[in-house]
Structures are given as structure tokens and as C-alpha cells.
TIVOKOL-861991 format. One record per residue: residue number from 1; residue in three letters; z, y, x of N, C-alpha, C, O in turn. Coordinates in steps of 0.02 Angstrom, whole numbers, plus 50000, padded with zeros to 5 digits. Atoms other than C-alpha are relative to their C-alpha. Layout:
N
+-----+--------+-------+-------+-------+-------+-------+-------+-------+-------+-------+-------+-------+-------+
| num | residu |   nzz |   nyy |   nxx |  cazz |  cayy |  caxx |   czz |   cyy |   cxx |   ozz |   oyy |   oxx |
+-----+--------+-------+-------+-------+-------+-------+-------+-------+-------+-------+-------+-------+-------+
| NUM |    ALA |     Z |     Y |     X |     Z |     Y |     X |     Z |     Y |     X |     Z |     Y |     X |
...
+-----+--------+-------+-------+-------+-------+-------+-------+-------+-------+-------+-------+-------+-------+
END
This chain:
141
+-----+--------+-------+-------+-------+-------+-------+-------+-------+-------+-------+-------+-------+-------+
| num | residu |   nzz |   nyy |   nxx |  cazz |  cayy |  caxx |   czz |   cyy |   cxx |   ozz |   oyy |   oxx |
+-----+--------+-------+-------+-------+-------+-------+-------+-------+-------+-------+-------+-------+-------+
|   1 |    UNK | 50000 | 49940 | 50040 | 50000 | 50000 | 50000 | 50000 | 50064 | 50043 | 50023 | 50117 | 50022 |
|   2 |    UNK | 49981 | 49943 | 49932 | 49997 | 50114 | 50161 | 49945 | 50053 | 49974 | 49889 | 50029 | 49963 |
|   3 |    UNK | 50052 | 49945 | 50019 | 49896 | 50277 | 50108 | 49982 | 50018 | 49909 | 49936 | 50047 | 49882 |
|   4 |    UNK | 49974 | 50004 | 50056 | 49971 | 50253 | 49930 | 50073 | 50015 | 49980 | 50091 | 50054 | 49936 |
|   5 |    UNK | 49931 | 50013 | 49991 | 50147 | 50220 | 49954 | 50041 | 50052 | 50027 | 50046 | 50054 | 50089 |
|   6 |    UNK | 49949 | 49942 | 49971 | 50268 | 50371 | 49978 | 49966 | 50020 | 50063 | 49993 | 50003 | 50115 |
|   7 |    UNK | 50018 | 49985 | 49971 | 50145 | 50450 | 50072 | 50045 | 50056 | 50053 | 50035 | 50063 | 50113 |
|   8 |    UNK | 49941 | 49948 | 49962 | 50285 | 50582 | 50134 | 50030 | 49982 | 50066 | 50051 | 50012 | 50116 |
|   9 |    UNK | 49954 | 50070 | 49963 | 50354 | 50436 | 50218 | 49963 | 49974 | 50055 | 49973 | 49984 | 50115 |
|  10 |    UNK | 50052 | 50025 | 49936 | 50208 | 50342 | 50299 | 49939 | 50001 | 50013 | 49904 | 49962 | 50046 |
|  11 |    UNK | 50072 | 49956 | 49959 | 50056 | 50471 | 50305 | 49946 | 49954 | 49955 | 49959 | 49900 | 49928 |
|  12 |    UNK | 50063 | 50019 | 50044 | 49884 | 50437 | 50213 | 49973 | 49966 | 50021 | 49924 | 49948 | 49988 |
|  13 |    UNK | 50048 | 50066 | 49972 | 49819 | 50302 | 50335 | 49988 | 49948 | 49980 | 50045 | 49928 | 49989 |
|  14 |    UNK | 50005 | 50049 | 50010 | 49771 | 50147 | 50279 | 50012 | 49937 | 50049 | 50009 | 49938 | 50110 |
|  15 |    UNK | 49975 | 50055 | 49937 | 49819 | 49984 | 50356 | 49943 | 49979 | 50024 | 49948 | 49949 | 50077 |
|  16 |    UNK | 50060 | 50018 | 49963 | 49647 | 49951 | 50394 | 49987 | 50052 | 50060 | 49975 | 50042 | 50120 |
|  17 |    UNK | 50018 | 49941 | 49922 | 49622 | 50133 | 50488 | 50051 | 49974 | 50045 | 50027 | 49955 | 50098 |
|  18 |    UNK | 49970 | 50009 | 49962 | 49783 | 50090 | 50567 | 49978 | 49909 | 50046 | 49999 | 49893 | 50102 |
|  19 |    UNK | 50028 | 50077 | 49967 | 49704 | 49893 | 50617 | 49960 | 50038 | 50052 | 49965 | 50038 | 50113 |
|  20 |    UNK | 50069 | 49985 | 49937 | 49545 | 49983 | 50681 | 50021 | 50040 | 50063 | 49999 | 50026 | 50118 |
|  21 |    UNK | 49956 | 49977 | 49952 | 49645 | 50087 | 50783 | 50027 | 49963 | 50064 | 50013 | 49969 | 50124 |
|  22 |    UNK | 49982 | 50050 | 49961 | 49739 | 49957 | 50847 | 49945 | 49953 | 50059 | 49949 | 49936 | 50118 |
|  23 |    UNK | 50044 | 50048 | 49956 | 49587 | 49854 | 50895 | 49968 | 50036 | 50072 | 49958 | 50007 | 50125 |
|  24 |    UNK | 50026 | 49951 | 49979 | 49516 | 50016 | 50972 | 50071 | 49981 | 50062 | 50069 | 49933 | 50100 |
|  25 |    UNK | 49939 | 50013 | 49936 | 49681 | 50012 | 51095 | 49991 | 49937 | 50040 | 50010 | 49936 | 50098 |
|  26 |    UNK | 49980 | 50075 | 49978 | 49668 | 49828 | 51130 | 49935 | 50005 | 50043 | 49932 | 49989 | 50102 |
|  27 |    UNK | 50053 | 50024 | 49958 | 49501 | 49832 | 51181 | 50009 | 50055 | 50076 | 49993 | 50037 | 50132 |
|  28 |    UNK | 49959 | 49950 | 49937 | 49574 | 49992 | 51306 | 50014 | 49964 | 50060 | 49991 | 49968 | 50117 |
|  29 |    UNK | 49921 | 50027 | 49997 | 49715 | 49886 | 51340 | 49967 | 49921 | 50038 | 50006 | 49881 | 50062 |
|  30 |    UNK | 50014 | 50070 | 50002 | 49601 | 49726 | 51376 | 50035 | 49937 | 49975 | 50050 | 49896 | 50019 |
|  31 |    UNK | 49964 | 50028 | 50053 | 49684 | 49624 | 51253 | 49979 | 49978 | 49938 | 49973 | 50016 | 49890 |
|  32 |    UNK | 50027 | 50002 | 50101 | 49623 | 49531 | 51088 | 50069 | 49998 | 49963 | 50127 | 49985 | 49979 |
|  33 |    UNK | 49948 | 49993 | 50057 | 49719 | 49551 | 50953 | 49975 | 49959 | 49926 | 49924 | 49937 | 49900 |
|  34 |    UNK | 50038 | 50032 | 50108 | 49716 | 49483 | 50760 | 50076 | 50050 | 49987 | 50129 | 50063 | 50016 |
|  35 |    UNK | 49968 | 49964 | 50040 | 49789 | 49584 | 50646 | 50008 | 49954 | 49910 | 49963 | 49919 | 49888 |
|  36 |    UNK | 49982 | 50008 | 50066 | 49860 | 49539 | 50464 | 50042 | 50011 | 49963 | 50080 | 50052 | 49987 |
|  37 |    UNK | 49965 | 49972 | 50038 | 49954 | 49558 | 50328 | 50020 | 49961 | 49939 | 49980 | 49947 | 49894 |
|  38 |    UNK | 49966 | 50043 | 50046 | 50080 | 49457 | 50220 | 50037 | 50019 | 49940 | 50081 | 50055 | 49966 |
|  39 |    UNK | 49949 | 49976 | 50077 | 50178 | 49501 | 50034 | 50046 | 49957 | 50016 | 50100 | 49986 | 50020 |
|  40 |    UNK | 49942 | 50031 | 50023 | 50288 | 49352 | 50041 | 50041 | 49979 | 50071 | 50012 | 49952 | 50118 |
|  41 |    UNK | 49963 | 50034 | 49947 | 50417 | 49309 | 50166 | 49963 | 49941 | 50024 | 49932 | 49937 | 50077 |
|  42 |    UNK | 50018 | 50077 | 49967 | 50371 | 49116 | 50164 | 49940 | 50006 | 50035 | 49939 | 49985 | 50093 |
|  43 |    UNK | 50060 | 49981 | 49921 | 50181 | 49175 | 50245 | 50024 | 50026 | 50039 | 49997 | 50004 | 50090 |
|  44 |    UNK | 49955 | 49984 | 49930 | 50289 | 49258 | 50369 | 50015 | 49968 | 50032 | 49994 | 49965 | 50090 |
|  45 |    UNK | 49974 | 50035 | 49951 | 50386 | 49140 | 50420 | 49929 | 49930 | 50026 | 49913 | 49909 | 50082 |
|  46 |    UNK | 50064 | 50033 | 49980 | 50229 | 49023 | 50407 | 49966 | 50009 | 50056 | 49958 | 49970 | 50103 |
|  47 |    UNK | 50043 | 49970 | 49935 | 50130 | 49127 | 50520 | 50051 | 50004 | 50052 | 50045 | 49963 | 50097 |
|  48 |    UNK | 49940 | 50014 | 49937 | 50271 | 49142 | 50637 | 50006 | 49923 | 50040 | 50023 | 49928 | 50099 |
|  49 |    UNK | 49972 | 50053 | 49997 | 50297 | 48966 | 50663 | 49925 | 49983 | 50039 | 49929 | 49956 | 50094 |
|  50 |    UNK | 50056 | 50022 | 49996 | 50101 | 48942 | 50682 | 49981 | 50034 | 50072 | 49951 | 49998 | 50112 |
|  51 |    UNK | 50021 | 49952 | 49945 | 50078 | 49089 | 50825 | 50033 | 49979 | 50056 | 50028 | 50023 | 50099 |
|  52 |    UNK | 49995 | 50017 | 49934 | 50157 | 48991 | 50973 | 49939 | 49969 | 49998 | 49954 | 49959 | 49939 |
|  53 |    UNK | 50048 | 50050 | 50013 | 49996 | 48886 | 50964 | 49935 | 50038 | 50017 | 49885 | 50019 | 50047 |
|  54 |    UNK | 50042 | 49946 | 49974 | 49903 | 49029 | 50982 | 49968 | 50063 | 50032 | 49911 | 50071 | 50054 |
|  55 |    UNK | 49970 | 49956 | 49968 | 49965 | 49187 | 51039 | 50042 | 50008 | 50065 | 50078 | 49966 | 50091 |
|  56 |    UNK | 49950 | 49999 | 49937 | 50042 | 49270 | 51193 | 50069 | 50060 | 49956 | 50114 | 50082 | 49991 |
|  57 |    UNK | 49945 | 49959 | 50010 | 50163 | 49384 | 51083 | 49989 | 50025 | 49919 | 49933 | 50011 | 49896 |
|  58 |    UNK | 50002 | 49988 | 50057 | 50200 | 49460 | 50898 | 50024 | 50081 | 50002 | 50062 | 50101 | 50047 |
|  59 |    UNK | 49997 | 49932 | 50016 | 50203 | 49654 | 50833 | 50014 | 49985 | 49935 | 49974 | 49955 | 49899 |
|  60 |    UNK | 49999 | 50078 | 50072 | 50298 | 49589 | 50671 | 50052 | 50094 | 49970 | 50101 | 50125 | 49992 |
|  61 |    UNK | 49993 | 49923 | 50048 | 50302 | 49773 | 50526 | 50056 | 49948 | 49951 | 50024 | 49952 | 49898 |
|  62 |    UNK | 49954 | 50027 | 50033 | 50445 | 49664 | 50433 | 49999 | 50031 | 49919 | 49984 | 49999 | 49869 |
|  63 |    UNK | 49993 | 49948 | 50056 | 50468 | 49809 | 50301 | 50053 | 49980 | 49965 | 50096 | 49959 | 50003 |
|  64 |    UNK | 49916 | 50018 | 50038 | 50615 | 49770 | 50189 | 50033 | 49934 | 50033 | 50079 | 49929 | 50075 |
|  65 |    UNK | 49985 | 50080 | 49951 | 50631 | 49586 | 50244 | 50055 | 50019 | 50066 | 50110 | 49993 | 50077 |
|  66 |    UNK | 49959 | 49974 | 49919 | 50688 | 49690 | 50431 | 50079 | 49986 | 49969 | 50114 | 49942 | 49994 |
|  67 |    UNK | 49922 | 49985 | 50013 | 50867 | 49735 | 50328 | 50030 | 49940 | 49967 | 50086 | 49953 | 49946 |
|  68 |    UNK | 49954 | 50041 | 50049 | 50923 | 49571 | 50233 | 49955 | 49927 | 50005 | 49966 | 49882 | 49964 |
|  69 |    UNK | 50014 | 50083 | 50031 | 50802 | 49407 | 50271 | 50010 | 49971 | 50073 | 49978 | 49989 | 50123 |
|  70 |    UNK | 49990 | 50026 | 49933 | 50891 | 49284 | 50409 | 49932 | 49941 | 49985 | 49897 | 49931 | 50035 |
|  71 |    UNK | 50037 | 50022 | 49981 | 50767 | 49168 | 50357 | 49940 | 50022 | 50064 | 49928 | 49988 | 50113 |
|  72 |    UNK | 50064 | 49982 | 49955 | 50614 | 49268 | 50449 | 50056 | 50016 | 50084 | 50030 | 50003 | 50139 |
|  73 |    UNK | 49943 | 49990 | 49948 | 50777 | 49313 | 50583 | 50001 | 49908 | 50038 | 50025 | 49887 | 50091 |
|  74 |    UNK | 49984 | 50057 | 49984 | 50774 | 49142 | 50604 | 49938 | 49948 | 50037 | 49949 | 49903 | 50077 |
|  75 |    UNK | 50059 | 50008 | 49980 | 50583 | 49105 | 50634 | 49981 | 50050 | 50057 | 49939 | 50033 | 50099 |
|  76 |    UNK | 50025 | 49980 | 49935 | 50567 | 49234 | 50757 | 50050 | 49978 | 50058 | 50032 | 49968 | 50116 |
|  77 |    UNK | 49992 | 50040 | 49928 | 50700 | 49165 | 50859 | 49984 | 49941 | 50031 | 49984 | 49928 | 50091 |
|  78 |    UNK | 49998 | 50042 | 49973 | 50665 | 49013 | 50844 | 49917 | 49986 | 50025 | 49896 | 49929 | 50014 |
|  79 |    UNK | 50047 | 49983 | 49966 | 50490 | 49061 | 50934 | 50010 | 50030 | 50061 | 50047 | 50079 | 50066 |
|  80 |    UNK | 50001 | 49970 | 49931 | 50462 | 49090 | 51126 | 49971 | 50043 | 50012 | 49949 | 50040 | 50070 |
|  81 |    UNK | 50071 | 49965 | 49995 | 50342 | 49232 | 51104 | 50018 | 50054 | 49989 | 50024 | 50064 | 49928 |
|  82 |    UNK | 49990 | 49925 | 49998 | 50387 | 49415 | 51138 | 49989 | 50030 | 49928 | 49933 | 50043 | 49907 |
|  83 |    UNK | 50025 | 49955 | 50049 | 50414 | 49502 | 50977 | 50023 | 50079 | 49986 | 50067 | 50102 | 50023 |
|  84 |    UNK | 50017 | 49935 | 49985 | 50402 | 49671 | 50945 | 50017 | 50031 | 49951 | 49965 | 50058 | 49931 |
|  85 |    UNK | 49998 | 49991 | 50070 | 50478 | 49730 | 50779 | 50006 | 50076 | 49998 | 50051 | 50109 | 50024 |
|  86 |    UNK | 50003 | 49927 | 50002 | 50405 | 49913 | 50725 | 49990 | 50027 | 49895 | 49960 | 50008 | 49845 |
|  87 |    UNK | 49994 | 49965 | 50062 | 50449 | 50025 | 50578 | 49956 | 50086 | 49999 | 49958 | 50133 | 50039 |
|  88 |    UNK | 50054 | 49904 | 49981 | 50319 | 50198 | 50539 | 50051 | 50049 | 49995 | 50040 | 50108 | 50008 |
|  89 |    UNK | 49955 | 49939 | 50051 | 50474 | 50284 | 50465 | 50062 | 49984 | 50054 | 50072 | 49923 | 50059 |
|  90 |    UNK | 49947 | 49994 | 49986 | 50635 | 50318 | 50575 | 50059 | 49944 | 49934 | 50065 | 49963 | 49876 |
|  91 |    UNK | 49978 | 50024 | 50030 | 50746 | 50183 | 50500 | 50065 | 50025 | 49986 | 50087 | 50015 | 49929 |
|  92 |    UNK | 49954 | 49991 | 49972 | 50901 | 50255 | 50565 | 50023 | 50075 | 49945 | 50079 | 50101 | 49939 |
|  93 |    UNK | 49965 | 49903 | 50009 | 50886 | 50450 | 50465 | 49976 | 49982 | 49930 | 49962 | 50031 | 49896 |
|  94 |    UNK | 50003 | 49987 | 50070 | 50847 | 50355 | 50281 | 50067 | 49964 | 49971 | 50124 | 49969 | 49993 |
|  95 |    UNK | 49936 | 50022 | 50033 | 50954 | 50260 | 50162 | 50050 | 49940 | 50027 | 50023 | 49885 | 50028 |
|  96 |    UNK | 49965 | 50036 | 49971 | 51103 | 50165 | 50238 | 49977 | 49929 | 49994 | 49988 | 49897 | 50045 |
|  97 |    UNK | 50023 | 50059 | 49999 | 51024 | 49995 | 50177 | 49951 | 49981 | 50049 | 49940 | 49924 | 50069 |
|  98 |    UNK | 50051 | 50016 | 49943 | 50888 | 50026 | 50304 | 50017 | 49996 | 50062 | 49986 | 49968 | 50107 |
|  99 |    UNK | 49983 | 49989 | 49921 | 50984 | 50067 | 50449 | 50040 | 49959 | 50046 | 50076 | 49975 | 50094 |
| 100 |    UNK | 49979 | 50052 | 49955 | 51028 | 49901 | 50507 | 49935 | 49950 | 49982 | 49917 | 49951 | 49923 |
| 101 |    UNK | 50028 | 50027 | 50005 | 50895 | 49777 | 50534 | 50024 | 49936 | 50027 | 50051 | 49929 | 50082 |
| 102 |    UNK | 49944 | 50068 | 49970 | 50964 | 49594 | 50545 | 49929 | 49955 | 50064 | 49940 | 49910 | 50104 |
| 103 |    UNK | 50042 | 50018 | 49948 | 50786 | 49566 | 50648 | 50004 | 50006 | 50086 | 49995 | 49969 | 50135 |
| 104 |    UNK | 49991 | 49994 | 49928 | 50820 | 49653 | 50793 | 50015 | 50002 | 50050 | 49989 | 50028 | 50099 |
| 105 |    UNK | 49990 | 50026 | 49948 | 50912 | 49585 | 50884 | 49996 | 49916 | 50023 | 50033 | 49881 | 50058 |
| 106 |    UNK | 50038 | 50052 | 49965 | 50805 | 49435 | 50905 | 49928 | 50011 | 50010 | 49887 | 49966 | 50013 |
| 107 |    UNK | 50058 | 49987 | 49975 | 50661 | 49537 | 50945 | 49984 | 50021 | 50084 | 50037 | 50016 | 50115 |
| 108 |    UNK | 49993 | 49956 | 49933 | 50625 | 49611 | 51116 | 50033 | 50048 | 50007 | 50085 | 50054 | 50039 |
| 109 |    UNK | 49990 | 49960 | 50030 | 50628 | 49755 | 51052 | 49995 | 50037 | 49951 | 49989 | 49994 | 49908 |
| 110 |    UNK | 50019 | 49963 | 50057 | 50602 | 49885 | 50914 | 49981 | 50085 | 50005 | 50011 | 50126 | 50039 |
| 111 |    UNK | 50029 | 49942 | 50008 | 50512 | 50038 | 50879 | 49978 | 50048 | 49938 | 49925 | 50041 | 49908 |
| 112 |    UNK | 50029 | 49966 | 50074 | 50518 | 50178 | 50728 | 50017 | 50064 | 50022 | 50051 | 50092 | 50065 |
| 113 |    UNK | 49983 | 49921 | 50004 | 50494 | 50341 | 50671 | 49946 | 50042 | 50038 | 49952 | 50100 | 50057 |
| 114 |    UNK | 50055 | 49957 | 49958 | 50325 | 50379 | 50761 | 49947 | 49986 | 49959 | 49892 | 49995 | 49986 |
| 115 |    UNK | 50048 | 50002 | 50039 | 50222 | 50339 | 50607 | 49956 | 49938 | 50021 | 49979 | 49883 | 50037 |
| 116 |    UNK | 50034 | 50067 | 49990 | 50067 | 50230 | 50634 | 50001 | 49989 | 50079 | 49984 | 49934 | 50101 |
| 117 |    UNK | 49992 | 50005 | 49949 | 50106 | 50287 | 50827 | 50053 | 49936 | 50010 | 50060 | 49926 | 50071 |
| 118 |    UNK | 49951 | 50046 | 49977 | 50233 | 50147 | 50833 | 49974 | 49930 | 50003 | 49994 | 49885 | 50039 |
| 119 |    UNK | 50057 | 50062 | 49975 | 50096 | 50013 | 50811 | 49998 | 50001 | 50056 | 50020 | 49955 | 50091 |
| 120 |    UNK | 50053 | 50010 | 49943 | 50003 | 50075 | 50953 | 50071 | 49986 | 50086 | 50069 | 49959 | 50141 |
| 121 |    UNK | 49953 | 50002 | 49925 | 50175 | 50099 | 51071 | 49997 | 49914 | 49997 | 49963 | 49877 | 50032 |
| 122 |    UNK | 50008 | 50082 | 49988 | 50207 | 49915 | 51031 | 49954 | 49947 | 50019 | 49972 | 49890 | 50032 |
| 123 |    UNK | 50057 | 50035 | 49962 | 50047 | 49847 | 51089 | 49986 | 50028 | 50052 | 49952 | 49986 | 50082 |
| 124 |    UNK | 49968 | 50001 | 49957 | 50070 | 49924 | 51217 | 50055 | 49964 | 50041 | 50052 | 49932 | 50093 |
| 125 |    UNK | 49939 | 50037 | 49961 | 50229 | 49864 | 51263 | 50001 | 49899 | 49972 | 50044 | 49856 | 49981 |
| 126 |    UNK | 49999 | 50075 | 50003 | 50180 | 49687 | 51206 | 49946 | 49988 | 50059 | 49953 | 49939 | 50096 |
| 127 |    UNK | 50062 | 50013 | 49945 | 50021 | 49697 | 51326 | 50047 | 50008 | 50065 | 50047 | 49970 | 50113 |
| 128 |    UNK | 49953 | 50008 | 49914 | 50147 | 49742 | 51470 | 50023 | 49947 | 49988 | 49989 | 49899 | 50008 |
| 129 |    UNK | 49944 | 50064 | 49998 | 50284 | 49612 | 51428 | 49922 | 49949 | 50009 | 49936 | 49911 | 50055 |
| 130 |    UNK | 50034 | 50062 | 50012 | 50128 | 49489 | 51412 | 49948 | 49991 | 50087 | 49928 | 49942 | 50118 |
| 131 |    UNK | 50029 | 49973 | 49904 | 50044 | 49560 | 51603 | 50031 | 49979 | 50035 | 50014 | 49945 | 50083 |
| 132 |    UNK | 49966 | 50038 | 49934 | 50204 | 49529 | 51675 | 50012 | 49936 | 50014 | 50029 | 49907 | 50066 |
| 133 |    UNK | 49975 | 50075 | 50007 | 50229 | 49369 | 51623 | 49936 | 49956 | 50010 | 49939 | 49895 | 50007 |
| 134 |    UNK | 50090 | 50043 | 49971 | 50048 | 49297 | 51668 | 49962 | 50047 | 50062 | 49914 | 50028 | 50096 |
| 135 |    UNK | 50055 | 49987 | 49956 | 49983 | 49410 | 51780 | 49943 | 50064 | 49957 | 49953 | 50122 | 49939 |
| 136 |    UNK | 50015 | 49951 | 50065 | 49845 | 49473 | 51671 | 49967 | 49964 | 49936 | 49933 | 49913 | 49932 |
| 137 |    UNK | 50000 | 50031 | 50064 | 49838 | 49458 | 51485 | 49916 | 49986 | 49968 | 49880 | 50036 | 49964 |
| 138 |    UNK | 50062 | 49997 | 50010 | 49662 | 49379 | 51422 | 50031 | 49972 | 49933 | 49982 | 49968 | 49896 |
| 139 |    UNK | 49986 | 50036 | 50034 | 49762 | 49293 | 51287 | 50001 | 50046 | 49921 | 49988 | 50107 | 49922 |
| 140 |    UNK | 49999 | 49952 | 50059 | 49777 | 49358 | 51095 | 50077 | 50033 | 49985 | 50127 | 50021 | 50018 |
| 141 |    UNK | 49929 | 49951 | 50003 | 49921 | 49475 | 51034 | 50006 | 49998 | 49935 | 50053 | 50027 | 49907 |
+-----+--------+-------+-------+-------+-------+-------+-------+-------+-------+-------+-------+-------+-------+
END
């Protein structure tokens, strides 16, 4: 719903401009990427479970799920694969339900509050973490 959705909040982009974007960086960045996009937890944790198999790392937009689901808390730890959990909106300066995420601290790290810029820092910082740890990254993100 990105470029619908409390635009105030997280800007008129679409999740596609923000994909193409992304890809636009990666190919920068030398890096493939796949991009997608899930409604229900259980494809979350699905895809989670599925991306050691194929991936060198995860950029994982949680969105509500971040504050209250150990299931998906539970699928990214129990994955070896750098994840990266980013919010567009400062989680920290809205409503107290947001400002704990039970994700992150089984992510690498986390990144909000720079809009669709918090994609691009995190692929970034998944393409490093994924450089240092091979050398250099030809693998997907």
C-alpha cells in the first residue's frame, strides 16, 4: 500500500519505484538482488526458511509483525544469513507499540526513519557484511 498508505508517514513512492531503485543500487553495488513482498506472516516465515538455499543475506521490512510476532523472531534466527531489519518511518518518535521491535535483536542490525533511504542503506550494509564474509559478493541478496 506504499504511495497510498499514510502517505505523511511513508512518502508517495511505490514499492515498485522503491524495488527499481533498489535494483538500480545493486547493480552499482555489484550484487543481484530479488525483491518481494508478503501480507501474511506464514509466507514470511516460509520465505525465510527457504532463503538459506539461496541467498547470501535478507533486508526483511517486517512492518507490524517487527513489534509482536516471535514466530517470524524465530525464523530469522533460526537462519545463518545476515539480516537486516528496516523500517521507512523512525519507529522510536511514533506510538509506544512501535517502539520496541521483538525482531531486532536477532537481526544484525536495524535501520529507520530515513524513508525509502533505509532500503538503500541496508543493501548496502548487507553487500558489505556479505564482501567481508566471501571476499566478493556475486551471490543474491
Amino acid at each position: 500500500m506504499l504511495g497510498k498508505r499514510e502517505v505523511t508517514v511513508y512518502g508517495e513512492d511505490t514499492l515498485e519505484t522503491i524495488h527499481d531503485e533498489l535494483r538500480a543500487l545493486a547493480q552499482d553495488l555489484d550484487v543481484e538482488i530479488t525483491c518481494s513482498q508478503h501480507n501474511s506472516e506464514g509466507e514470511l516465515i516460509d520465505w525465510l526458511q527457504r532463503a538459506e538455499s539461496g541467498y547470501s543475506g535478507v533486508i526483511i521490512n517486517a512492518g507490524a509483525y517487527s513489534h509482536y510476532s516471535y514466530a517470524l523472531r524465530d525464523a530469522i534466527s533460526a537462519i545463518s544469513l545476515p539480516c537486516v531489519e528496516v523500517h521507512m518511518s523512525n519507529i522510536y518518535s511514533r506510538e509506544e507499540f512501535r517502539q520496541r521491535s521483538v525482531i531486532a535483536p536477532v537481526c544484525r542490525g536495524s535501520i529507520s526513519g530515513f524513508g525509502k533511504q533505509s532500503y538503500m542503506l541496508a543493501l548496502r550494509a548487507v553487500a558489505q557484511i556479505v564482501n567481508e564474509g566471501k571476499g566478493e559478493a556475486q551471490d543474491e541478496l
